[in-house]
VMD Tcl script that draws the C-alpha trace (Angstrom):
set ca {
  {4.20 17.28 16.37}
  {1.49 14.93 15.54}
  {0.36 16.06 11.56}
  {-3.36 16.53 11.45}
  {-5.41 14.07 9.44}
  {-6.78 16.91 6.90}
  {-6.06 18.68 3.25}
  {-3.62 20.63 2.52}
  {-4.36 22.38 -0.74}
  {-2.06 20.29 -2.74}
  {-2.74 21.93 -6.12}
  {-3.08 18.39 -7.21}
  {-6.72 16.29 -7.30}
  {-8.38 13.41 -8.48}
  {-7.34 13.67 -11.85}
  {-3.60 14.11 -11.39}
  {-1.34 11.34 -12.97}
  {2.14 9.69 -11.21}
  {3.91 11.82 -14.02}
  {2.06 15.38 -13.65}
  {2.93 15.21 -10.17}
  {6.41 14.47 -10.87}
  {6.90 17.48 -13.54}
  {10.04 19.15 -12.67}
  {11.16 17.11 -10.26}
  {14.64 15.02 -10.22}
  {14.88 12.05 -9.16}
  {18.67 11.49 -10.23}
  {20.44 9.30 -7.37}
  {17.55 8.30 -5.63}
  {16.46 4.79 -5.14}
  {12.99 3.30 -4.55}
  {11.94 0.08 -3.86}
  {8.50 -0.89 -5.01}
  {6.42 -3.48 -4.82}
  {4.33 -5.23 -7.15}
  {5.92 -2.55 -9.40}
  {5.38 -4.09 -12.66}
  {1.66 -4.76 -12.92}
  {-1.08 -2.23 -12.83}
  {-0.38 0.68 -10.31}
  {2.71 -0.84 -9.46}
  {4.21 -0.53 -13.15}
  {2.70 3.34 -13.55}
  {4.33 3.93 -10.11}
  {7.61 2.52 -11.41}
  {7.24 4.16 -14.72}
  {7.57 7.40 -13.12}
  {9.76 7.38 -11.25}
  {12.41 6.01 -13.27}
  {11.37 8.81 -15.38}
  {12.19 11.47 -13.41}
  {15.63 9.58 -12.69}
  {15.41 6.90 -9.56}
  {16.77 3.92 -9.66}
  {13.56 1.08 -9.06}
  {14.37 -1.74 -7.52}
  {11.73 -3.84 -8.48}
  {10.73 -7.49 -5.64}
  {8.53 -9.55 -7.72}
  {7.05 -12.89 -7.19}
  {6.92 -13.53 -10.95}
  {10.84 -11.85 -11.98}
  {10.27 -13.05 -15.83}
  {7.08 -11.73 -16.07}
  {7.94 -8.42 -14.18}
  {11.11 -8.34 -16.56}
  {9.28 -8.74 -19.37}
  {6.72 -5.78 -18.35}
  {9.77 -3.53 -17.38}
  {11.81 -4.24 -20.93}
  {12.85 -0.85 -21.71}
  {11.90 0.83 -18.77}
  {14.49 3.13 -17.44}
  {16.92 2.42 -14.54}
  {15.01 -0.24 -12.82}
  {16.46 -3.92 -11.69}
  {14.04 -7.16 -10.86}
  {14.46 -9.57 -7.82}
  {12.62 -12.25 -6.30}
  {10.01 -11.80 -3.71}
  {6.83 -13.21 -2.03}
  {5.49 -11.14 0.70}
  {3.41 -14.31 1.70}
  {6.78 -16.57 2.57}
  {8.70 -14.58 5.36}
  {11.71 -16.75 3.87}
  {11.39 -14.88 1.02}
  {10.93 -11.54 2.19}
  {14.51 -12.42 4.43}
  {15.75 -13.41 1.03}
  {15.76 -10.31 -0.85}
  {16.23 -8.09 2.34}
  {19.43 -9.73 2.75}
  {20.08 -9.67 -0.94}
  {19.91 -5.56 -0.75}
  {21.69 -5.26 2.58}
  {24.49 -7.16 0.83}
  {24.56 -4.32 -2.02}
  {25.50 -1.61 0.46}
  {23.02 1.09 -1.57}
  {20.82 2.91 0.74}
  {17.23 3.46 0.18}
  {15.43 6.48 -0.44}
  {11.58 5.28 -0.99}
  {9.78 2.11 -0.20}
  {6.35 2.23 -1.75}
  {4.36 -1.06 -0.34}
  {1.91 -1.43 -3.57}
  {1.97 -5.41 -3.95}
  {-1.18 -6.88 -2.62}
  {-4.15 -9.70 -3.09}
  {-8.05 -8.56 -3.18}
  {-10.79 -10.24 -1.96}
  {-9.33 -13.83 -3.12}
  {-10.75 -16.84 -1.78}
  {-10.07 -18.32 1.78}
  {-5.91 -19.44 1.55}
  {-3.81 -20.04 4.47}
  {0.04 -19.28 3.79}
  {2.55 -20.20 6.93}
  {1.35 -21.01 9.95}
  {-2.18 -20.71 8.82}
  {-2.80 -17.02 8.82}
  {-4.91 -15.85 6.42}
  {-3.54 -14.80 2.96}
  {-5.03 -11.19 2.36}
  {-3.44 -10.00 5.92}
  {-0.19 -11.96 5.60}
  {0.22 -10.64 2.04}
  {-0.76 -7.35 2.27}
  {0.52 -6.20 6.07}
  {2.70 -9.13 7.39}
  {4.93 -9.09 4.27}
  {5.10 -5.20 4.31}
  {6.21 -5.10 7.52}
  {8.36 -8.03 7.92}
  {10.07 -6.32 4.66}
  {10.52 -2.70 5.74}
  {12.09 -3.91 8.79}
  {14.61 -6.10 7.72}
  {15.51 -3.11 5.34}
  {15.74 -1.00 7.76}
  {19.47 -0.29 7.69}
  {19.61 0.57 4.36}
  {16.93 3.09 4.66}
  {18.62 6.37 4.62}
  {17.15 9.56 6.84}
  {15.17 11.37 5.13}
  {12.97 8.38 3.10}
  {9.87 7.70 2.92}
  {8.33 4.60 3.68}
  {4.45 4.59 1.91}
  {1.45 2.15 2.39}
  {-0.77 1.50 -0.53}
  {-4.03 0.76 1.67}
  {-7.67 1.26 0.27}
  {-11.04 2.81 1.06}
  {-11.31 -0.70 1.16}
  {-10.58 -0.14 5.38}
  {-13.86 0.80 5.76}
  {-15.05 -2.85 5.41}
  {-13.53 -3.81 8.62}
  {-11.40 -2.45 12.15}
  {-8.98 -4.97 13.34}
  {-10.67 -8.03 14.38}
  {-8.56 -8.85 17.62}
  {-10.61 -11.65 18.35}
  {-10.58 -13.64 15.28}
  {-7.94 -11.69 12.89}
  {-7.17 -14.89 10.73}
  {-10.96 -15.80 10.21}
  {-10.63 -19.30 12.10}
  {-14.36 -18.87 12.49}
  {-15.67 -18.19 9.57}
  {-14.06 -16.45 6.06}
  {-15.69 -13.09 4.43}
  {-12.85 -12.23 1.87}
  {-14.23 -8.79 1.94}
  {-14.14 -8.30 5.52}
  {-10.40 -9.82 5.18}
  {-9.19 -7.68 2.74}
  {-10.90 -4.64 4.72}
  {-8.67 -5.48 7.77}
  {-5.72 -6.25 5.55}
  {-5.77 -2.36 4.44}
  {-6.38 -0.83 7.72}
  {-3.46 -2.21 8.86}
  {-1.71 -1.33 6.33}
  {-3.03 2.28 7.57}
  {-2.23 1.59 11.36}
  {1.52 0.32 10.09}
  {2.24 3.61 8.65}
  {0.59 5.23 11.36}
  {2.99 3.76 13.98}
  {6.03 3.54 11.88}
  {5.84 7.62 11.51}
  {5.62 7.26 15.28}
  {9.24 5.63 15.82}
  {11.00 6.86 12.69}
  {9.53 10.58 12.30}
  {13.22 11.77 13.39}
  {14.44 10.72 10.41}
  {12.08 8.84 8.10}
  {8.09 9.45 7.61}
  {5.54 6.93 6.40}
  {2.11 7.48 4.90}
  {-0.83 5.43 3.68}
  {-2.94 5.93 0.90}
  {-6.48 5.14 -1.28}
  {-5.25 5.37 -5.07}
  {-8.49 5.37 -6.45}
  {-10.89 2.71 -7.64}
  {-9.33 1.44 -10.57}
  {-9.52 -1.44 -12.69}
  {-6.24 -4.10 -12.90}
  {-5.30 -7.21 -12.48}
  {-5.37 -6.79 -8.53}
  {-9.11 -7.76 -9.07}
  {-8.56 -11.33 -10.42}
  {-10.36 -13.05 -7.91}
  {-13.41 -11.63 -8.12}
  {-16.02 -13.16 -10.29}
  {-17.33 -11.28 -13.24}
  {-20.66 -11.49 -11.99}
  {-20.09 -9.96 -9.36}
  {-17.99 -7.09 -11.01}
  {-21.23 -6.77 -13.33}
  {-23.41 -6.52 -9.78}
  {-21.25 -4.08 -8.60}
  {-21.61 -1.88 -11.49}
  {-17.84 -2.13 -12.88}
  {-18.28 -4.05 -15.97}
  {-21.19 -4.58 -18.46}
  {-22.60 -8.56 -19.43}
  {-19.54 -7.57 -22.62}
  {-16.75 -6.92 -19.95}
  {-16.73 -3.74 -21.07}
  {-15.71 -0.59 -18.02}
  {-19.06 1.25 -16.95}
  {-18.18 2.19 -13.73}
  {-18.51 5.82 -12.43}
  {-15.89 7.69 -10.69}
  {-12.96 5.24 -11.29}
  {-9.63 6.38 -12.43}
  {-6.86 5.18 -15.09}
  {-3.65 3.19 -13.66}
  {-1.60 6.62 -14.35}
  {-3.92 8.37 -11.97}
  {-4.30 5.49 -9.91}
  {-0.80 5.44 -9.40}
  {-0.43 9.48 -8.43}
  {-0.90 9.20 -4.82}
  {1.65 6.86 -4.07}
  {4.27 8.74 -6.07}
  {2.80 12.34 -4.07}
  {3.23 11.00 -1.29}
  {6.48 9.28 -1.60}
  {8.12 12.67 -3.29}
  {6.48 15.87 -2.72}
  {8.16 18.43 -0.52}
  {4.56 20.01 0.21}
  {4.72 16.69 3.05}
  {8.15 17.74 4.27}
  {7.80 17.45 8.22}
  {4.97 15.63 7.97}
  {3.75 11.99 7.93}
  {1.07 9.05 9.49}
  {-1.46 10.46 7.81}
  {-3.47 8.84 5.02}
  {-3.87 10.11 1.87}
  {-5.94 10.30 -1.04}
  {-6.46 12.25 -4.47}
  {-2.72 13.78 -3.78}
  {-3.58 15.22 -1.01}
  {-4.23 14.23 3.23}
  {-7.74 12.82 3.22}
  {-10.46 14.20 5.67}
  {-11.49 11.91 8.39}
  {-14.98 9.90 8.02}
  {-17.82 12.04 9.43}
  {-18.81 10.62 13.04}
  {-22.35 9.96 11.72}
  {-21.27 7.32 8.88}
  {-21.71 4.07 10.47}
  {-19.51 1.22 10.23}
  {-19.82 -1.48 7.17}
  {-18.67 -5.13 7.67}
  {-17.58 -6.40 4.35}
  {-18.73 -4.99 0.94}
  {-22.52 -3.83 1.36}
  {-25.09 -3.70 -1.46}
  {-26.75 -0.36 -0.74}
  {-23.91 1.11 1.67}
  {-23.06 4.31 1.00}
  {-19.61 5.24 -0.36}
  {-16.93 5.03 1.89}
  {-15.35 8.99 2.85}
  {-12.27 9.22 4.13}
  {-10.31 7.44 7.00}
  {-12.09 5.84 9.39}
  {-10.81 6.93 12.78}
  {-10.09 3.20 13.96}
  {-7.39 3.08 11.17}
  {-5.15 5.87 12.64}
  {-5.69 5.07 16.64}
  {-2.37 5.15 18.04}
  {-3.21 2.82 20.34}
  {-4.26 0.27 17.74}
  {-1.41 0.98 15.74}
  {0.97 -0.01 18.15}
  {-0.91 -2.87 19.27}
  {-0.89 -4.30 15.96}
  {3.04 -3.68 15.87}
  {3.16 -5.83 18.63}
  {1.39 -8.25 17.35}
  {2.88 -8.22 13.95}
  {6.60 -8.66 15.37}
  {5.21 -11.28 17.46}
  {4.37 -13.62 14.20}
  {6.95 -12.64 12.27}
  {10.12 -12.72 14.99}
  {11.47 -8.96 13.12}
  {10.85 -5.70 15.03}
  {13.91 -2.82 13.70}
  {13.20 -0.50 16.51}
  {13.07 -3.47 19.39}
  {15.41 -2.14 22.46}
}
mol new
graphics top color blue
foreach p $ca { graphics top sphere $p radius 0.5 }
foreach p [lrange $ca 0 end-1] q [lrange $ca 1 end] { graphics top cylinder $p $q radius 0.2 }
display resetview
Protein backbone atom coordinates (compact mmCIF):
# COMPACT_ATOMS: atom_id res chain seq x y z
CA UNK A 1 0.00 0.00 0.00
CA UNK A 2 1.34 3.14 -1.39
CA UNK A 3 1.44 5.78 1.99
CA UNK A 4 -0.26 8.99 1.07
CA UNK A 5 1.85 12.11 0.80
CA UNK A 6 -0.12 14.00 3.79
CA UNK A 7 -0.02 14.76 7.83
CA UNK A 8 -0.53 12.65 10.19
CA UNK A 9 -1.08 14.51 13.42
CA UNK A 10 2.28 13.78 14.77
CA UNK A 11 1.90 15.67 18.08
CA UNK A 12 5.21 17.05 17.10
CA UNK A 13 5.71 20.61 14.93
CA UNK A 14 8.02 23.08 13.91
CA UNK A 15 9.43 23.69 17.10
CA UNK A 16 10.24 20.15 18.18
CA UNK A 17 14.00 19.37 18.85
CA UNK A 18 16.02 15.81 17.78
CA UNK A 19 15.89 15.21 21.67
CA UNK A 20 12.04 16.05 22.51
CA UNK A 21 11.20 13.71 19.92
CA UNK A 22 13.36 11.13 21.27
CA UNK A 23 11.96 11.43 25.07
CA UNK A 24 11.33 8.02 26.23
CA UNK A 25 12.58 6.27 23.65
CA UNK A 26 15.62 3.57 23.76
CA UNK A 27 17.85 3.37 21.52
CA UNK A 28 20.09 0.65 23.37
CA UNK A 29 21.54 -1.84 20.58
CA UNK A 30 20.70 0.04 17.72
CA UNK A 31 23.12 1.34 15.24
CA UNK A 32 22.92 4.35 12.87
CA UNK A 33 25.03 5.48 10.40
CA UNK A 34 25.05 9.16 9.70
CA UNK A 35 26.44 11.33 7.58
CA UNK A 36 28.05 14.51 7.90
CA UNK A 37 27.17 13.72 11.56
CA UNK A 38 29.51 15.95 13.24
CA UNK A 39 28.83 19.42 11.89
CA UNK A 40 25.64 21.35 12.14
CA UNK A 41 22.47 19.09 11.78
CA UNK A 42 24.57 16.26 11.38
CA UNK A 43 26.22 16.61 15.00
CA UNK A 44 22.53 17.46 16.72
CA UNK A 45 21.33 14.35 14.78
CA UNK A 46 24.20 12.33 16.22
CA UNK A 47 23.90 13.91 19.58
CA UNK A 48 20.65 12.34 19.99
CA UNK A 49 20.77 9.57 19.20
CA UNK A 50 23.64 8.43 21.04
CA UNK A 51 21.66 9.84 23.77
CA UNK A 52 18.95 7.77 23.77
CA UNK A 53 21.54 4.76 23.40
CA UNK A 54 22.59 3.95 19.49
CA UNK A 55 25.66 3.31 18.55
CA UNK A 56 26.71 6.30 15.61
CA UNK A 57 28.83 5.36 13.25
CA UNK A 58 30.03 8.46 12.12
CA UNK A 59 31.73 8.62 7.69
CA UNK A 60 33.47 11.84 7.63
CA UNK A 61 35.59 13.44 5.07
CA UNK A 62 37.50 15.40 7.74
CA UNK A 63 37.86 12.18 10.70
CA UNK A 64 40.12 14.65 13.01
CA UNK A 65 37.92 17.33 12.79
CA UNK A 66 34.69 15.15 13.18
CA UNK A 67 36.67 13.48 16.19
CA UNK A 68 37.40 16.43 17.65
CA UNK A 69 33.56 17.70 17.44
CA UNK A 70 32.38 14.22 18.77
CA UNK A 71 35.05 14.20 21.97
CA UNK A 72 32.81 13.08 24.60
CA UNK A 73 29.94 12.28 22.75
CA UNK A 74 28.42 9.02 23.67
CA UNK A 75 28.82 5.68 21.79
CA UNK A 76 29.76 7.00 18.46
CA UNK A 77 33.01 5.82 16.23
CA UNK A 78 34.59 8.10 13.16
CA UNK A 79 35.67 6.72 9.67
CA UNK A 80 36.73 8.07 6.52
CA UNK A 81 34.44 9.08 3.78
CA UNK A 82 33.86 11.31 0.69
CA UNK A 83 30.59 10.87 -0.94
CA UNK A 84 32.18 12.75 -3.99
CA UNK A 85 35.00 9.79 -4.68
CA UNK A 86 32.96 6.49 -5.32
CA UNK A 87 36.45 4.92 -4.19
CA UNK A 88 35.80 6.20 -1.07
CA UNK A 89 32.35 5.51 -0.53
CA UNK A 90 33.56 1.50 -1.57
CA UNK A 91 36.12 2.15 1.09
CA UNK A 92 34.18 2.50 4.13
CA UNK A 93 31.26 0.24 2.81
CA UNK A 94 33.66 -2.46 2.74
CA UNK A 95 35.22 -1.33 5.96
CA UNK A 96 31.57 -1.96 7.76
CA UNK A 97 30.72 -5.09 5.82
CA UNK A 98 34.01 -6.41 7.22
CA UNK A 99 32.67 -5.63 10.95
CA UNK A 100 29.77 -8.04 10.59
CA UNK A 101 27.33 -5.40 12.73
CA UNK A 102 24.12 -4.85 11.04
CA UNK A 103 22.55 -1.56 10.56
CA UNK A 104 19.56 -0.21 11.95
CA UNK A 105 19.39 3.60 10.52
CA UNK A 106 21.16 5.34 7.73
CA UNK A 107 20.39 9.01 7.89
CA UNK A 108 21.96 10.64 4.48
CA UNK A 109 22.59 14.33 6.08
CA UNK A 110 26.16 15.12 4.45
CA UNK A 111 25.78 17.49 1.61
CA UNK A 112 27.29 20.77 -0.38
CA UNK A 113 24.94 24.02 -1.05
CA UNK A 114 24.92 26.13 -3.77
CA UNK A 115 28.96 25.99 -4.12
CA UNK A 116 30.52 27.11 -7.15
CA UNK A 117 30.69 25.12 -10.52
CA UNK A 118 33.24 21.79 -9.50
CA UNK A 119 33.43 18.71 -11.44
CA UNK A 120 34.43 15.55 -9.24
CA UNK A 121 34.95 12.06 -11.39
CA UNK A 122 34.08 11.85 -14.61
CA UNK A 123 32.96 15.39 -14.73
CA UNK A 124 29.59 15.32 -13.12
CA UNK A 125 28.72 18.07 -11.31
CA UNK A 126 29.61 18.30 -7.56
CA UNK A 127 26.21 19.27 -5.80
CA UNK A 128 24.44 16.04 -7.55
CA UNK A 129 27.41 13.69 -7.17
CA UNK A 130 27.76 14.75 -3.53
CA UNK A 131 24.51 14.96 -2.42
CA UNK A 132 22.57 11.89 -4.48
CA UNK A 133 25.37 9.87 -6.26
CA UNK A 134 27.31 9.36 -2.99
CA UNK A 135 24.03 8.54 -1.06
CA UNK A 136 23.14 6.08 -3.22
CA UNK A 137 26.28 4.51 -4.27
CA UNK A 138 26.66 4.24 -0.23
CA UNK A 139 23.32 2.75 0.82
CA UNK A 140 23.78 0.17 -1.70
CA UNK A 141 26.97 -1.17 -1.08
CA UNK A 142 25.62 -1.35 2.61
CA UNK A 143 23.00 -3.02 1.77
CA UNK A 144 23.77 -6.35 3.41
CA UNK A 145 24.33 -5.08 6.57
CA UNK A 146 21.09 -3.30 6.67
CA UNK A 147 18.92 -5.30 8.88
CA UNK A 148 14.83 -5.59 8.18
CA UNK A 149 13.21 -3.37 9.78
CA UNK A 150 15.72 -0.02 9.22
CA UNK A 151 15.25 2.87 7.99
CA UNK A 152 17.05 4.39 5.35
CA UNK A 153 16.32 8.58 5.48
CA UNK A 154 17.14 11.38 2.89
CA UNK A 155 17.99 14.77 4.18
CA UNK A 156 16.62 16.72 0.96
CA UNK A 157 15.40 20.45 1.13
CA UNK A 158 12.56 22.76 0.14
CA UNK A 159 15.43 23.54 -1.76
CA UNK A 160 13.64 20.86 -4.65
CA UNK A 161 11.50 23.39 -5.58
CA UNK A 162 14.32 25.20 -7.48
CA UNK A 163 14.50 22.55 -10.03
CA UNK A 164 12.79 18.84 -11.50
CA UNK A 165 15.37 16.60 -12.89
CA UNK A 166 16.99 18.10 -15.79
CA UNK A 167 17.25 14.91 -18.10
CA UNK A 168 18.63 16.82 -20.75
CA UNK A 169 21.48 18.55 -19.25
CA UNK A 170 21.66 17.02 -15.49
CA UNK A 171 25.48 17.89 -15.07
CA UNK A 172 25.08 21.58 -16.35
CA UNK A 173 27.48 21.01 -19.49
CA UNK A 174 25.62 24.00 -20.82
CA UNK A 175 25.66 26.38 -18.57
CA UNK A 176 26.06 26.31 -14.37
CA UNK A 177 23.21 27.92 -11.94
CA UNK A 178 24.45 26.48 -8.51
CA UNK A 179 20.99 27.07 -7.34
CA UNK A 180 19.27 25.27 -9.95
CA UNK A 181 22.05 22.42 -9.18
CA UNK A 182 21.57 22.13 -5.76
CA UNK A 183 17.61 22.20 -6.43
CA UNK A 184 18.00 18.99 -8.56
CA UNK A 185 20.55 17.57 -6.17
CA UNK A 186 17.63 17.48 -3.37
CA UNK A 187 14.87 16.24 -5.47
CA UNK A 188 16.68 13.40 -6.09
CA UNK A 189 17.51 12.90 -3.04
CA UNK A 190 13.48 12.87 -2.70
CA UNK A 191 12.94 10.54 -5.82
CA UNK A 192 15.86 8.07 -4.18
CA UNK A 193 13.84 7.56 -1.16
CA UNK A 194 10.86 7.47 -3.09
CA UNK A 195 12.00 4.42 -5.13
CA UNK A 196 14.08 2.78 -2.54
CA UNK A 197 10.66 2.43 -0.30
CA UNK A 198 9.48 0.94 -3.58
CA UNK A 199 11.98 -2.19 -3.62
CA UNK A 200 12.73 -2.48 0.10
CA UNK A 201 9.17 -1.64 1.75
CA UNK A 202 9.07 -5.56 2.69
CA UNK A 203 11.53 -5.07 4.97
CA UNK A 204 13.14 -1.63 5.12
CA UNK A 205 11.36 1.97 4.49
CA UNK A 206 13.04 5.17 3.37
CA UNK A 207 11.89 8.76 3.71
CA UNK A 208 13.03 12.23 2.70
CA UNK A 209 12.88 15.27 4.49
CA UNK A 210 13.09 19.48 4.68
CA UNK A 211 14.75 20.12 8.25
CA UNK A 212 14.10 23.59 8.29
CA UNK A 213 15.94 26.68 7.13
CA UNK A 214 18.68 26.88 9.39
CA UNK A 215 21.87 28.51 9.61
CA UNK A 216 25.40 26.19 9.57
CA UNK A 217 28.24 25.70 8.01
CA UNK A 218 26.39 23.86 5.01
CA UNK A 219 26.07 27.54 3.73
CA UNK A 220 29.82 28.28 3.24
CA UNK A 221 29.70 28.96 -0.22
CA UNK A 222 27.46 31.49 -0.36
CA UNK A 223 28.64 35.01 -0.24
CA UNK A 224 27.66 37.20 2.62
CA UNK A 225 26.16 39.56 0.41
CA UNK A 226 24.08 37.60 -0.77
CA UNK A 227 23.00 36.05 2.67
CA UNK A 228 22.42 39.90 3.62
CA UNK A 229 20.10 40.11 0.16
CA UNK A 230 18.35 37.27 1.12
CA UNK A 231 17.42 38.56 4.42
CA UNK A 232 19.52 35.95 6.66
CA UNK A 233 22.15 38.08 8.06
CA UNK A 234 22.48 41.87 8.83
CA UNK A 235 25.73 44.20 7.19
CA UNK A 236 27.18 42.84 11.26
CA UNK A 237 26.64 39.07 10.36
CA UNK A 238 24.35 39.04 12.83
CA UNK A 239 20.89 36.22 12.26
CA UNK A 240 17.71 38.33 11.20
CA UNK A 241 16.02 35.92 9.36
CA UNK A 242 12.31 35.00 9.99
CA UNK A 243 11.02 31.61 10.38
CA UNK A 244 14.39 29.74 10.63
CA UNK A 245 15.05 27.18 13.22
CA UNK A 246 18.07 26.19 15.69
CA UNK A 247 20.40 23.06 14.62
CA UNK A 248 18.46 21.03 17.55
CA UNK A 249 15.24 21.66 15.73
CA UNK A 250 16.80 21.52 12.52
CA UNK A 251 17.92 18.24 13.25
CA UNK A 252 14.24 16.79 14.57
CA UNK A 253 12.95 15.58 11.38
CA UNK A 254 15.60 13.40 10.47
CA UNK A 255 15.68 11.73 13.88
CA UNK A 256 11.33 11.49 13.55
CA UNK A 257 11.59 10.06 10.80
CA UNK A 258 14.36 7.65 11.29
CA UNK A 259 12.68 6.44 14.86
CA UNK A 260 9.15 7.07 15.42
CA UNK A 261 6.75 4.17 15.47
CA UNK A 262 3.82 6.70 14.46
CA UNK A 263 5.65 5.80 10.60
CA UNK A 264 5.54 2.08 11.28
CA UNK A 265 4.19 0.60 7.83
CA UNK A 266 4.82 3.49 6.20
CA UNK A 267 7.50 5.18 4.04
CA UNK A 268 8.47 7.29 0.45
CA UNK A 269 6.97 10.03 1.65
CA UNK A 270 8.66 13.34 2.43
CA UNK A 271 8.61 14.92 5.46
CA UNK A 272 8.78 18.05 7.21
CA UNK A 273 8.21 19.76 10.76
CA UNK A 274 7.99 15.92 12.19
CA UNK A 275 5.42 15.15 10.38
CA UNK A 276 4.46 13.93 6.27
CA UNK A 277 4.39 17.22 4.42
CA UNK A 278 1.32 18.24 2.22
CA UNK A 279 1.89 18.26 -1.44
CA UNK A 280 2.48 21.80 -3.29
CA UNK A 281 -0.90 23.27 -4.31
CA UNK A 282 -1.39 22.70 -8.25
CA UNK A 283 -1.61 26.50 -8.69
CA UNK A 284 2.09 27.31 -7.34
CA UNK A 285 4.12 27.51 -10.37
CA UNK A 286 7.43 26.18 -10.84
CA UNK A 287 10.77 28.31 -9.81
CA UNK A 288 14.12 27.68 -11.62
CA UNK A 289 16.84 28.48 -9.22
CA UNK A 290 16.49 30.83 -6.16
CA UNK A 291 13.97 33.74 -7.19
CA UNK A 292 13.99 37.26 -5.71
CA UNK A 293 10.26 37.82 -5.20
CA UNK A 294 9.13 33.98 -5.47
CA UNK A 295 6.95 33.02 -3.08
CA UNK A 296 7.91 30.48 -0.38
CA UNK A 297 8.22 27.14 -1.40
CA UNK A 298 5.05 24.66 0.30
CA UNK A 299 5.49 21.35 0.40
CA UNK A 300 6.65 18.61 -2.12
CA UNK A 301 6.49 19.33 -5.42
CA UNK A 302 4.76 16.47 -7.19
CA UNK A 303 7.76 15.92 -9.74
CA UNK A 304 9.87 14.88 -6.65
CA UNK A 305 7.75 11.78 -5.72
CA UNK A 306 6.75 10.54 -9.51
CA UNK A 307 7.36 6.98 -9.50
CA UNK A 308 8.19 7.03 -12.77
CA UNK A 309 10.96 9.58 -12.28
CA UNK A 310 12.13 7.91 -9.38
CA UNK A 311 12.94 4.88 -11.01
CA UNK A 312 14.29 6.48 -13.95
CA UNK A 313 16.75 8.24 -11.98
CA UNK A 314 17.68 4.75 -10.30
CA UNK A 315 18.52 3.73 -13.53
CA UNK A 316 20.43 6.26 -14.28
CA UNK A 317 22.21 6.53 -11.04
CA UNK A 318 23.40 2.71 -11.16
CA UNK A 319 24.36 3.39 -14.59
CA UNK A 320 27.28 6.02 -13.39
CA UNK A 321 28.09 4.50 -10.50
CA UNK A 322 28.29 0.50 -11.68
CA UNK A 323 26.26 -0.44 -7.88
CA UNK A 324 22.54 -1.33 -8.02
CA UNK A 325 21.68 -3.86 -4.51
CA UNK A 326 18.39 -4.93 -5.87
CA UNK A 327 19.81 -5.66 -9.69
CA UNK A 328 18.38 -9.33 -10.73
Amino acid sequence: MITPQHGIGSGFGFESTAREVLAGVDLSGRLAVVTGGYSGLGLETTRALAEAGARVVVPARRPAAAKEALEGVGDVEVDELDLADLESVRGFADRFLESGRGIDMIIGNAAVMACPETRVGPGWEAQFATNHLGHYALVNRLWPAVRPGARVVAVSSQGHHFSRMRWDDPHFTRGYDRWEAYGQAKTANVLFAVHLDALAKDAVRAFSLHPGSILTPLQRHIPKEDKIAYGWIDEDGNEIAQGFKTPEQGAATAVWAATSPRLDGMGGVYCMDCDIAEPTPADMPEVRGRKAGAPAPVGVRPYATDPGEAARLWAYSAELTGVDAFAE
